[in-house]
PDB file with SEQRES, HELIX, SHEET and CRYST1 records, atoms N, CA, C and O in Angstrom:
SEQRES   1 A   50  UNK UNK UNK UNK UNK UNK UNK UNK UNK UNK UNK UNK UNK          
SEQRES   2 A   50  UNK UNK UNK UNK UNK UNK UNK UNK UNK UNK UNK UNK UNK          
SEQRES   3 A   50  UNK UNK UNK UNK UNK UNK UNK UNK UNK UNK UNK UNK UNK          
SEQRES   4 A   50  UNK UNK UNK UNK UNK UNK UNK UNK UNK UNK UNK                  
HELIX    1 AA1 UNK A    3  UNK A   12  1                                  10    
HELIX    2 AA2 UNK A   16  UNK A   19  1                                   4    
HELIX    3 AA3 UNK A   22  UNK A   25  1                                   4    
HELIX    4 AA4 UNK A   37  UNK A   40  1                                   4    
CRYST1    1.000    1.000    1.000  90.00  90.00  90.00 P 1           1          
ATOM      1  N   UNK A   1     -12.291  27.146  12.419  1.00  0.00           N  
ATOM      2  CA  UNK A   1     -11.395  26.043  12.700  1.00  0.00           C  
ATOM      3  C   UNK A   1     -10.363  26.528  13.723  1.00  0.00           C  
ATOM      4  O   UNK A   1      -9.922  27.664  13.551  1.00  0.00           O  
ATOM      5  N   UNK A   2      -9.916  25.807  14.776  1.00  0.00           N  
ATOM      6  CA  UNK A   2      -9.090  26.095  15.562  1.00  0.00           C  
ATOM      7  C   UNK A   2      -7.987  25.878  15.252  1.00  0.00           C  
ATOM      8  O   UNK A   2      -7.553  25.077  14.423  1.00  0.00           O  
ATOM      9  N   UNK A   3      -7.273  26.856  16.157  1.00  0.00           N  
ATOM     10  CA  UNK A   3      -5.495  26.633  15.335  1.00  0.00           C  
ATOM     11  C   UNK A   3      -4.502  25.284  15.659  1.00  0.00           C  
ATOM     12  O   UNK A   3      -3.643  24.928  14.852  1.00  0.00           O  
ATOM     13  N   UNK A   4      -4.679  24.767  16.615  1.00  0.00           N  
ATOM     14  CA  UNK A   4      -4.779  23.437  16.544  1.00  0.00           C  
ATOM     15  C   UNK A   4      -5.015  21.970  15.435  1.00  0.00           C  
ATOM     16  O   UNK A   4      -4.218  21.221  14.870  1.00  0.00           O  
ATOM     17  N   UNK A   5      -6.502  22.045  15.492  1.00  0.00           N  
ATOM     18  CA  UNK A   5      -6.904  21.608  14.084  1.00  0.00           C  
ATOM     19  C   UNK A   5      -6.373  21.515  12.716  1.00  0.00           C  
ATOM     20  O   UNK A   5      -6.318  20.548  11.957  1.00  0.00           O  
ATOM     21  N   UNK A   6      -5.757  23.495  12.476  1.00  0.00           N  
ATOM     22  CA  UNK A   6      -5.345  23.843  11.211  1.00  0.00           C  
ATOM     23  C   UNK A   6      -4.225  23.086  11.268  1.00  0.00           C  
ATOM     24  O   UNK A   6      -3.974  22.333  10.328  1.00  0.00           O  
ATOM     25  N   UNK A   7      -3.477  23.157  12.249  1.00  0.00           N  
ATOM     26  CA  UNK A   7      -2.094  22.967  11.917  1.00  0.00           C  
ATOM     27  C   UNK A   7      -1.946  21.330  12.142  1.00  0.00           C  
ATOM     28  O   UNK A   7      -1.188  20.652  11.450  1.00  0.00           O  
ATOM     29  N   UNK A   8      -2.522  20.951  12.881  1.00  0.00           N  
ATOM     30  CA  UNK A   8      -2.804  19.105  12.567  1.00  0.00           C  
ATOM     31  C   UNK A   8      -2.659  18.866  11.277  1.00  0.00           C  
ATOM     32  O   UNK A   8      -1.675  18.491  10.639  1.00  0.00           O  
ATOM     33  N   UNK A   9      -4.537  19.309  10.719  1.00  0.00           N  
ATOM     34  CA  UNK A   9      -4.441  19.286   9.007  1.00  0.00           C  
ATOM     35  C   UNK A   9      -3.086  19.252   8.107  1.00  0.00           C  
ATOM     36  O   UNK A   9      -2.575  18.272   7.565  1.00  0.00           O  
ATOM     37  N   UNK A  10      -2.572  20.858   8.105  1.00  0.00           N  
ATOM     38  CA  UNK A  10      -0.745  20.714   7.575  1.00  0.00           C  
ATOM     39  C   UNK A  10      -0.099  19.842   7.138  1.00  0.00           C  
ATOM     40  O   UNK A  10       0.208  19.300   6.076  1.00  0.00           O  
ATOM     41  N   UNK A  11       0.174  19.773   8.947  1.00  0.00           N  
ATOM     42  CA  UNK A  11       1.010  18.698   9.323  1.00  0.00           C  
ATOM     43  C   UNK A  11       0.913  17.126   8.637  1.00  0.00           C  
ATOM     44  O   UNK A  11       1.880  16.405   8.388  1.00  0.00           O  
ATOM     45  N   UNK A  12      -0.428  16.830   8.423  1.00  0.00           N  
ATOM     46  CA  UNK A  12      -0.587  15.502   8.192  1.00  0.00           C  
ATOM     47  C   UNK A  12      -0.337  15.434   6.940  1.00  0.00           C  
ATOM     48  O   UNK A  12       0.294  14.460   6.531  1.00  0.00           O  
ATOM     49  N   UNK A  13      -0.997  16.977   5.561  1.00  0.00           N  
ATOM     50  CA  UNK A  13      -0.627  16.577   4.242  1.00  0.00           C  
ATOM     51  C   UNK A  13       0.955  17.152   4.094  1.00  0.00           C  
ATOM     52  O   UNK A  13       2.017  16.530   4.075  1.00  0.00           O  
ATOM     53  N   UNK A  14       0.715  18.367   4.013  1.00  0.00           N  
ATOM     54  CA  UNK A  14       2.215  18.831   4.143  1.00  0.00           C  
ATOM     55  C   UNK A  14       3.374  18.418   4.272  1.00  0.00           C  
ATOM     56  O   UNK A  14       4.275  18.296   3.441  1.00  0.00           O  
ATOM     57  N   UNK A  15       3.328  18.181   5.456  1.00  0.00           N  
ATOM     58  CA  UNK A  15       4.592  17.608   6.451  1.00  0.00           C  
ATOM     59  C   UNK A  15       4.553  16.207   5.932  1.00  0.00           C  
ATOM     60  O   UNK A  15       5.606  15.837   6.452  1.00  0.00           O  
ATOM     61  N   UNK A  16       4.091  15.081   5.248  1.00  0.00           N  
ATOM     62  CA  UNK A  16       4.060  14.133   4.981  1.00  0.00           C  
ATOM     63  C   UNK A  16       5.241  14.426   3.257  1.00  0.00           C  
ATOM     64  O   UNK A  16       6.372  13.971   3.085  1.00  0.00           O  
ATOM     65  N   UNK A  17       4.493  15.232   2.358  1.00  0.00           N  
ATOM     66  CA  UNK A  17       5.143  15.093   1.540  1.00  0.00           C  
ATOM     67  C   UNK A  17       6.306  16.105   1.451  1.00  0.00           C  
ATOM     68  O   UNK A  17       6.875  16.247   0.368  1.00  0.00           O  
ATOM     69  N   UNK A  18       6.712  16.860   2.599  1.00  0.00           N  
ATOM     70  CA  UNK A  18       8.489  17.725   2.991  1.00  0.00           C  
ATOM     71  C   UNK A  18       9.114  16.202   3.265  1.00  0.00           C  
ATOM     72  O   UNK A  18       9.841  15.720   2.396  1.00  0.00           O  
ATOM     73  N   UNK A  19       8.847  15.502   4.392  1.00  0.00           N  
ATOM     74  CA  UNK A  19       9.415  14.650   4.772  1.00  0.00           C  
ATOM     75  C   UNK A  19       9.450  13.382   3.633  1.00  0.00           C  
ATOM     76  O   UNK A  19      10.056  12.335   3.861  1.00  0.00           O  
ATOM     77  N   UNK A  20       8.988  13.543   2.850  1.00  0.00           N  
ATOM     78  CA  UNK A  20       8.999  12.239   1.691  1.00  0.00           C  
ATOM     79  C   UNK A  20       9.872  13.166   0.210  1.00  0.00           C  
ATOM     80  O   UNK A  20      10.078  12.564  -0.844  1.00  0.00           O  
ATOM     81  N   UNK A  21      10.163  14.208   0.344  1.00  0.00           N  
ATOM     82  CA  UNK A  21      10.948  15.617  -0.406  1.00  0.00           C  
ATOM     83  C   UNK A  21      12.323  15.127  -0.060  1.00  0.00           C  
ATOM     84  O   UNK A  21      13.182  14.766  -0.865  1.00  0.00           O  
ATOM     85  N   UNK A  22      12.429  15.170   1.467  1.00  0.00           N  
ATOM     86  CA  UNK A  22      13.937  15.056   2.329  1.00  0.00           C  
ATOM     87  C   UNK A  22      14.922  13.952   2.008  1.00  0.00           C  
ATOM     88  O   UNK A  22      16.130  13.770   1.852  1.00  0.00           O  
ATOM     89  N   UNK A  23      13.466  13.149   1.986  1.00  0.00           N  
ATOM     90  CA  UNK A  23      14.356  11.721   2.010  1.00  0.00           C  
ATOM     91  C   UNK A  23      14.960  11.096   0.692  1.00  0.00           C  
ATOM     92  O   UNK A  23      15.908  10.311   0.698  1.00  0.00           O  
ATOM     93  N   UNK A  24      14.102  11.666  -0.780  1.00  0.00           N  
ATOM     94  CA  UNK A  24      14.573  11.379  -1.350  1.00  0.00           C  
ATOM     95  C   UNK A  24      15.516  12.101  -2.030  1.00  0.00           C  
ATOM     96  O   UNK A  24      16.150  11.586  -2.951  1.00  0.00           O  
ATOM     97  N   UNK A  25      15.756  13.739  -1.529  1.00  0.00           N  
ATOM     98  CA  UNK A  25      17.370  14.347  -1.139  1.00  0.00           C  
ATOM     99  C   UNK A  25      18.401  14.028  -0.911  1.00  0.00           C  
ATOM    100  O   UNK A  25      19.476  14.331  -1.429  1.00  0.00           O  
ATOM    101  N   UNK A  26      17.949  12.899   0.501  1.00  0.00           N  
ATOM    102  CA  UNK A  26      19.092  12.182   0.536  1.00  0.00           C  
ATOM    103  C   UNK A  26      19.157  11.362   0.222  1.00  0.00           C  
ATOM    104  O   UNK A  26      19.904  11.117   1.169  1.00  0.00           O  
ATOM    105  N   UNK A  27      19.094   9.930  -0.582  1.00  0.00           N  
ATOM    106  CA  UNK A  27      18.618   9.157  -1.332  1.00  0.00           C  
ATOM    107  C   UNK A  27      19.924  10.014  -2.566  1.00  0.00           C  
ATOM    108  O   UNK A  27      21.008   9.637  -3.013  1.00  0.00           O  
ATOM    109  N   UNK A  28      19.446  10.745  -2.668  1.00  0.00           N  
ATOM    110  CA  UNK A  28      19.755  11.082  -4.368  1.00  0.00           C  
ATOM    111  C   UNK A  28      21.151  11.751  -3.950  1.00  0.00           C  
ATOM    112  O   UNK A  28      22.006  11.742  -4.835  1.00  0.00           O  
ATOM    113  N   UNK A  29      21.454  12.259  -2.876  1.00  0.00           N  
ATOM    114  CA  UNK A  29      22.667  13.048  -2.626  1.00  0.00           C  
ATOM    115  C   UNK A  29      23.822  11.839  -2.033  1.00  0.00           C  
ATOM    116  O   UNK A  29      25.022  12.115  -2.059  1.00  0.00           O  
ATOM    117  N   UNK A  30      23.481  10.887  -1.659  1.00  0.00           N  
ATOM    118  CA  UNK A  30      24.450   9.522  -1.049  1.00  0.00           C  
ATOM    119  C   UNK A  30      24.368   8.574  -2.420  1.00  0.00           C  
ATOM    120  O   UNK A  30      25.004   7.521  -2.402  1.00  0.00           O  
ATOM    121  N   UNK A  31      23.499   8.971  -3.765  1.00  0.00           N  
ATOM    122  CA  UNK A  31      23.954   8.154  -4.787  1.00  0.00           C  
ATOM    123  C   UNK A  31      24.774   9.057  -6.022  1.00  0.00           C  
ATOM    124  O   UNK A  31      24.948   8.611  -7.157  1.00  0.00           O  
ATOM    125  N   UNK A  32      25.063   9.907  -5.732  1.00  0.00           N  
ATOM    126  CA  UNK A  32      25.920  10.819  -6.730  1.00  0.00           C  
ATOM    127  C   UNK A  32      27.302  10.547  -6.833  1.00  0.00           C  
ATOM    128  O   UNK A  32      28.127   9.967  -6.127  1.00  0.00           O  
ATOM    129  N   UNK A  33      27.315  11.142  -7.929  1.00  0.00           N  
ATOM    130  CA  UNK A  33      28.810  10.212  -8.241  1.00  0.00           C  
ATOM    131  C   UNK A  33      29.836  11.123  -7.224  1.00  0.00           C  
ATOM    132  O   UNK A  33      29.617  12.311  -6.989  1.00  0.00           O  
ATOM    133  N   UNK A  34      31.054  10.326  -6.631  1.00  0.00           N  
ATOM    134  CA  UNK A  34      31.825  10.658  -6.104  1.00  0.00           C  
ATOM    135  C   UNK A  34      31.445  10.581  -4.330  1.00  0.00           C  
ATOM    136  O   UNK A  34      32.213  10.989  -3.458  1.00  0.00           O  
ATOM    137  N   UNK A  35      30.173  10.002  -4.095  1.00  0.00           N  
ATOM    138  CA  UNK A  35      29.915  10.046  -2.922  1.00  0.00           C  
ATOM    139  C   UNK A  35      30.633   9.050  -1.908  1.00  0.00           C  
ATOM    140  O   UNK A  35      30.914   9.205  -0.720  1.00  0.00           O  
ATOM    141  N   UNK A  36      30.776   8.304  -2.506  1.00  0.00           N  
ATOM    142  CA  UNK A  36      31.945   6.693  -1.998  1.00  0.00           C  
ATOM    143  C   UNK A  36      33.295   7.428  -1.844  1.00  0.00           C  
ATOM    144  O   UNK A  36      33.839   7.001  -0.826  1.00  0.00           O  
ATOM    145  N   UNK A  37      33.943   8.236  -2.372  1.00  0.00           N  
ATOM    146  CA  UNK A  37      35.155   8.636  -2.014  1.00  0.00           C  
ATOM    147  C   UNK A  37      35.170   9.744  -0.496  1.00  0.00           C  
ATOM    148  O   UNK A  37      35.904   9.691   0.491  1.00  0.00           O  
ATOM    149  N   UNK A  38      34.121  10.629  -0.811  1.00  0.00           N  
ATOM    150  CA  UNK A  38      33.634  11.224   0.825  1.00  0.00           C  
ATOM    151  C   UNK A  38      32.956  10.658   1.518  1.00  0.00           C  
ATOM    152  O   UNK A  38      32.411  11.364   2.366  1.00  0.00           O  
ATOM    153  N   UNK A  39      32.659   9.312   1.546  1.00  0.00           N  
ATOM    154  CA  UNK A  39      32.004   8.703   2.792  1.00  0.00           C  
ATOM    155  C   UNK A  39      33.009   7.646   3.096  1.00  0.00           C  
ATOM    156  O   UNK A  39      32.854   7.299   4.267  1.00  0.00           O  
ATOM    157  N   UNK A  40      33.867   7.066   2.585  1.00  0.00           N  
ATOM    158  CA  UNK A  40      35.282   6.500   3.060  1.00  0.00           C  
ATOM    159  C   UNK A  40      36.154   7.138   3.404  1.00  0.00           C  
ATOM    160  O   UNK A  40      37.064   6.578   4.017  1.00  0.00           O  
ATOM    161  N   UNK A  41      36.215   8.498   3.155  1.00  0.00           N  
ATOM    162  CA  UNK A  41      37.681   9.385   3.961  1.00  0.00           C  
ATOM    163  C   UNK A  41      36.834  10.232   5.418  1.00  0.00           C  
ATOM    164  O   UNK A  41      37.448  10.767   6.342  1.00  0.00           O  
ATOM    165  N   UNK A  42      35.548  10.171   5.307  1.00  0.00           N  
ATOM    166  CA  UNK A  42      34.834  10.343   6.394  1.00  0.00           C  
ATOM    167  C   UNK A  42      34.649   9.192   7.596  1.00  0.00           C  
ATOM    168  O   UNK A  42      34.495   9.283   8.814  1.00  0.00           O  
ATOM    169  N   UNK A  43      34.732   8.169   6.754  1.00  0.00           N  
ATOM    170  CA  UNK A  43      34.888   7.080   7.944  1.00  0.00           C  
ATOM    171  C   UNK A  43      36.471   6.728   8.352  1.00  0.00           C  
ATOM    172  O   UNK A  43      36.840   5.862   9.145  1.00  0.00           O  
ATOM    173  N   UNK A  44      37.017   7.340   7.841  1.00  0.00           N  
ATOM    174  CA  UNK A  44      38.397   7.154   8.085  1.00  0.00           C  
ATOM    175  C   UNK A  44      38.710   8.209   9.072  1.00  0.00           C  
ATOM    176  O   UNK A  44      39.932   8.361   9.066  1.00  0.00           O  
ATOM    177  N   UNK A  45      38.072   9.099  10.019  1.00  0.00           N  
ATOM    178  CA  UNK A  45      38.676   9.895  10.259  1.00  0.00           C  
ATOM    179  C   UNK A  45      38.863  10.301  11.583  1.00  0.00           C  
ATOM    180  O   UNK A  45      39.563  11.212  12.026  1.00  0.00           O  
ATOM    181  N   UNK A  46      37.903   9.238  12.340  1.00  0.00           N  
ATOM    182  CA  UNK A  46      38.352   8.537  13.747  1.00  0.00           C  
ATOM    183  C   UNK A  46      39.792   7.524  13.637  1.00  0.00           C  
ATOM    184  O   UNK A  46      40.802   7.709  14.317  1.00  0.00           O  
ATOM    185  N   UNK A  47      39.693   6.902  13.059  1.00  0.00           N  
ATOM    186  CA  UNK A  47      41.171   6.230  13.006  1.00  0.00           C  
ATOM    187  C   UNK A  47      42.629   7.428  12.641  1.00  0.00           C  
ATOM    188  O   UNK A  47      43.711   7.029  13.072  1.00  0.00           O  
ATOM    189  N   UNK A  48      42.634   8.344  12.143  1.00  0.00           N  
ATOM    190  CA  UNK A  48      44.152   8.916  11.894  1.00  0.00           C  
ATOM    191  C   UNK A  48      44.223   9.145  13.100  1.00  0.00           C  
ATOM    192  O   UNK A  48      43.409   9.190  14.022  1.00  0.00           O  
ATOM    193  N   UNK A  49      46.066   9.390  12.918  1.00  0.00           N  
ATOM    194  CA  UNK A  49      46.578   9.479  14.065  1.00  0.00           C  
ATOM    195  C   UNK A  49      46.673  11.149  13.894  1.00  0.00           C  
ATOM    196  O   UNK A  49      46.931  11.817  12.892  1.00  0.00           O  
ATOM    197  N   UNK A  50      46.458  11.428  14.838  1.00  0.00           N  
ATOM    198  CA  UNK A  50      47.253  13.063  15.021  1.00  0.00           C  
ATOM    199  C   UNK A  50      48.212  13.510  15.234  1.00  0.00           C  
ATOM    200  O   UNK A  50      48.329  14.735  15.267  1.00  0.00           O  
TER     201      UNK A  50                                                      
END                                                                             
């Protein structure tokens, strides 16, 4: 098999379920408790004044 090939293969099972791993990382890390208080003082933080 060419190395090409192999790493297609991988890619297609592999890399399918890292990237379906990631997402529900984040998924699960933006629903934890306390996440609403750091994503409102994060959006707040173009507006302060300096």
């Amino acid at each position: 098999m060419e190395t090409y090939t192999a790493m297609r293969h991988f890619a297609d099972s592999w890399g399918l379920v890292f990237m379906f791993v990631v997402f529900i990382g984040v998924v699960l890390f933006m629903l934890r408790p306390g996440a609403k208080q750091a994503a409102n003082e994060a959006a707040q933080i173009p507006l302060k004044e300096d």
